[in-house]
N, C-alpha and C positions, 0 to 999 in steps of 0.2 A: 389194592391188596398187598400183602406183604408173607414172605416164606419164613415162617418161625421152625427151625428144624423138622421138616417134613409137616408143618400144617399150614396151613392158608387160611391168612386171620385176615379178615377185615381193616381195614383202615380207618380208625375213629374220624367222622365230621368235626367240624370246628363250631365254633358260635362265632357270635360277629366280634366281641370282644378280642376274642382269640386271633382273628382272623388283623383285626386292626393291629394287636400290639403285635405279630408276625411279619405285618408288613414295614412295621415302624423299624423295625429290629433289623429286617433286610433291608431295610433304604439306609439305614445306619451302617451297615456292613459294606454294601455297594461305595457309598461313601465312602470308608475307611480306602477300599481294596482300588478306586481310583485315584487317588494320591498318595497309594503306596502299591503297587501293583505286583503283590509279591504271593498271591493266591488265586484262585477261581472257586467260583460258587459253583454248588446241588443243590436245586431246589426242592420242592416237597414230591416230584413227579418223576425223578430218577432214582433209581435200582440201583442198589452200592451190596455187591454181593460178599458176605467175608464167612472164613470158615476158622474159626478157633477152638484150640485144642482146653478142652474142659471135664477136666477129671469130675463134676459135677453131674454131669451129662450119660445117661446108659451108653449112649456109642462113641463116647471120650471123647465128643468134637461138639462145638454150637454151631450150626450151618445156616447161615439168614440171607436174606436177602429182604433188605428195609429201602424202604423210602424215608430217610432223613426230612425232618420239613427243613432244615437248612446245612447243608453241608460246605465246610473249609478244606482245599485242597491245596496245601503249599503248593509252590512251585517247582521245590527240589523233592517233595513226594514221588516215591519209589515209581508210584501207578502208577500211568500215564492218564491226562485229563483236558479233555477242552476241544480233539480235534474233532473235525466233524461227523464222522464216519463214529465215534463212539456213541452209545446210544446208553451203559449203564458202567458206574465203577467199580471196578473190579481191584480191589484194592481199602485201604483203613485211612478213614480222613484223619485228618489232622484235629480239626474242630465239629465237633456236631450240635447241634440246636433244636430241640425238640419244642416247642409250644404244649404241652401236657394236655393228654385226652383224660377228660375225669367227668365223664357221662357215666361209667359206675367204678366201683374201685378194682376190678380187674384190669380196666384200662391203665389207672393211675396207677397200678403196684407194676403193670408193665414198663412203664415210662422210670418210675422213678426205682425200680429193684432190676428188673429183668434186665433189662436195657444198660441203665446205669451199670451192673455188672458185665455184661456182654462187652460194655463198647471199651471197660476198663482193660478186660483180655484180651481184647484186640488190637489194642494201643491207641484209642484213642486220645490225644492228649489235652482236649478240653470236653466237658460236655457241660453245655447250660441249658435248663428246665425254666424253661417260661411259663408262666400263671397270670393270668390278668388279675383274677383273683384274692392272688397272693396267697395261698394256702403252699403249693409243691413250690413254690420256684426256688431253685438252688443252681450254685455253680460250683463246678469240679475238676480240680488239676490231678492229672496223674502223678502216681509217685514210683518210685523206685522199683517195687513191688507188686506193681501192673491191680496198685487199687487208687480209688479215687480219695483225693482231701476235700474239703471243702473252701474254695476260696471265701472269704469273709468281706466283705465292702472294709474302707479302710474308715479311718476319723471323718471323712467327706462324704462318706455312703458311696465310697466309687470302689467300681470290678475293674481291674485292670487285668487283659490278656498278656499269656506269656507268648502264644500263639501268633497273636500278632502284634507285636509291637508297637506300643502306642494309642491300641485300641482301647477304650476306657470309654466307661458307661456309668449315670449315677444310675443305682438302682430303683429309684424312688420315678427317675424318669422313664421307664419302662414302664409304670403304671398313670404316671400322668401325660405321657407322650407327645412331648413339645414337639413343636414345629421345625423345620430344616432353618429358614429363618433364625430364632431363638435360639436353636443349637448352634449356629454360625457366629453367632453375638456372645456367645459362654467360652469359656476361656479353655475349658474342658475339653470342648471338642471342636475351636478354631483350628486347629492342626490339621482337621479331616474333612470338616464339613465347610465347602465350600472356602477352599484354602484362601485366604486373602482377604477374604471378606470385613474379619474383626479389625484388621488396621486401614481397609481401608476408609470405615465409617468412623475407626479413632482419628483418622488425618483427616478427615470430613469434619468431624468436630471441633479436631484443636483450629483448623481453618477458620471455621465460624468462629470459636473463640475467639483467636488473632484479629478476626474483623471487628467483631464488640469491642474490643478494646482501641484497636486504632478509630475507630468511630467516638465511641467514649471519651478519647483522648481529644480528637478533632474537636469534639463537642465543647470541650472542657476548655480546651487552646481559642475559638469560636468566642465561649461567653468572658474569657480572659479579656481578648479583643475587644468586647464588647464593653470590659468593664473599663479600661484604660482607654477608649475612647471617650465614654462619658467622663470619664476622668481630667481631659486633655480639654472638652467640651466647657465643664466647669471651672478647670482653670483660667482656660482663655475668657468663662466670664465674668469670674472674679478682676483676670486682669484688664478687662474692657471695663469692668463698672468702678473699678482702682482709678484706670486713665482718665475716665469721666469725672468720678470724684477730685482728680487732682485740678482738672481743667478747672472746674467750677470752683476748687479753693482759689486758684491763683484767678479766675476772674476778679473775684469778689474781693482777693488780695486790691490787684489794680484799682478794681474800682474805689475801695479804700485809698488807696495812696492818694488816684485822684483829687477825690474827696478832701482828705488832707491839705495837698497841695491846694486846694483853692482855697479851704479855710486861712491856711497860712496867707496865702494874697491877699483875701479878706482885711483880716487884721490887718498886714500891712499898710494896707490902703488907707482903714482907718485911723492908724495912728498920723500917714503921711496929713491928713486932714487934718487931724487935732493940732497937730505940731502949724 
C-alpha cells in the first residue's frame, strides 16, 4: 500500500514482463553503483515519505508516502540512508524508477501525471517510466523550475544519466534485455558491467591472433625449408648425374685414344712389313 494525501491506495501488481525488465534495470543499476559507489538503492518495499508544498492541493501541501519500485539515493543527499536501524526515507531521492502500472488507466495517469508531477516538486532529479510494452515509457530531468524535460535517447538511442554519471542505457535494450555477459562485451556499458572484462577477452583475442600468425609464419618458414631442401636435393642430382656424365665421356674419351693408339701401331707395323 501506499499514503496518497490522506488515502490509502493499493499497490498495482506487476506481470511477468514488468517484473523481468525491473529486474534487468536493477541488476543494471547495481552494477553501475558497484564500480562507482557513489549512491544506495530503495527498492519497491521501502517507504520514502515526502511532504511538498502544492498550491494545487485544498490543503497547500502533497503528503505521500510511496514505495518507489526503484529508488537512487546519492551519497551527499541531505537524508540520511543505508544504516541499519532505518526502516523507511524520509527524505527526496535523487532518482526514481517506476516500472508503470497500466492494469486500467487510472493506474497509468497515476504514474505518468500524478507522480511525475509530485516527484518534480519534490525535487526529484530524474524520474524514468519503464513499459515493457512500450506505450508510457519516458525519461525526465528536472529543470530550473521544479518541472520535468524530457531526456531524448541521442543519435545511438542511448539515455545518458546526469544523476549518475556514466550511467547510460540503449533504450531499445530495455525491451530486448540482453544478458550481463553481452553488456560486458558492448562498449556501452564495459565501464560498468563487469569492469575489465571487454579488454580482457580483446587481449584474449589479439593473443590468439599473435599465435595464428606466428604459427602461419612457422608454417610458411617450414614449407620454405621444405622447398630449398628439395631444391639442394635436385641440385646435388643434377650434379651427381653431371659427374656421372663426365665420367662416362672421358671413359669413352680413353677408350678412344686407346683405340687410336693401337690403330696407329697397326699401321705401323704394317708398313714396317711392306718396307
Amino acid at each position: 500500500y501506499e499514503w496518497n494525501n490522506g488515502i490509502l491506495e493499493a499497490k498495482p501488481l506487476p506481470n511477468y514482463p514488468q517484473v523481468r525488465q525491473y529486474g534487468w534495470f536493477y541488476t543494471l543499476l547495481n552494477c553501475y553503483l558497484q564500480s562507482h559507489p557513489i549512491a544506495k538503492l530503495i527498492n519497491l518495499e521501502t517507504g520514502v515519505s515526502m511532504t511538498v508544498l502544492d498550491a494545487g492541493e485544498p490543503s497547500g501541501k502533497w503528503e505521500v508516502v510511496y514505495k518507489p519500485d526503484i529508488g537512487v539515493v546519492l551519497n551527499d543527499n541531505p537524508a540520511p540512508w543505508g544504516a541499519l536501524e532505518l526502516r523507511a526515507f524520509e527524505g527526496v531521492c535523487d532518482m526514481i524508477v517506476e516500472e508503470v502500472s497500466d492494469s486500467t488507466l487510472a493506474e497509468v495517469r497515476r504514474d505518468t501525471e500524478e507522480k511525475r508531477r509530485g516527484y518534480a516538486l519534490a525535487g526529484v532529479k530524474e524520474y524514468f517510466i519503464l513499459d515493457p510494452a512500450d506505450r508510457y515509457m519516458r525519461f525526465y530531468r528536472l529543470t530550473a523550475d521544479r518541472r520535468y524535460a524530457q531526456i531524448r535517447p541521442d543519435a545511438a538511442g542511448v539515455i545518458r544519466s546526469q544523476v549518475l554519471p556514466g550511467f547510460q542505457f540503449r533504450r531499445t535494450d530495455l525491451l530486448n534485455l540482453p544478458g550481463l555477459e553481452e553488456l560486458a562485451l558492448d562498449e556501452l556499458y564495459a565501464g560498468y558491467v563487469i569492469p575489465g572484462f571487454l579488454d580482457s577477452v580483446n587481449r584474449t583475442e589479439e593473443a590468439e591472433q599473435r599465435a595464428d600468425v606466428e604459427a602461419a609464419a612457422r608454417h610458411q618458414a617450414e614449407e620454405r625449408a621444405e622447398v630449398e631442401a628439395a631444391a639442394r636435393r635436385q641440385a646435388e642430382e643434377r650434379a651427381a648425374s653431371e659427374t656421372a656424365a663426365r665420367r662416362q665421356a672421358e671413359g669413352r674419351a680413353d677408350e678412344a685414344e686407346e683405340q687410336m693408339q693401337a690403330l696407329q701401331a697397326e699401321i705401323a707395323r704394317l708398313r714396317q712389313d711392306r718396307d
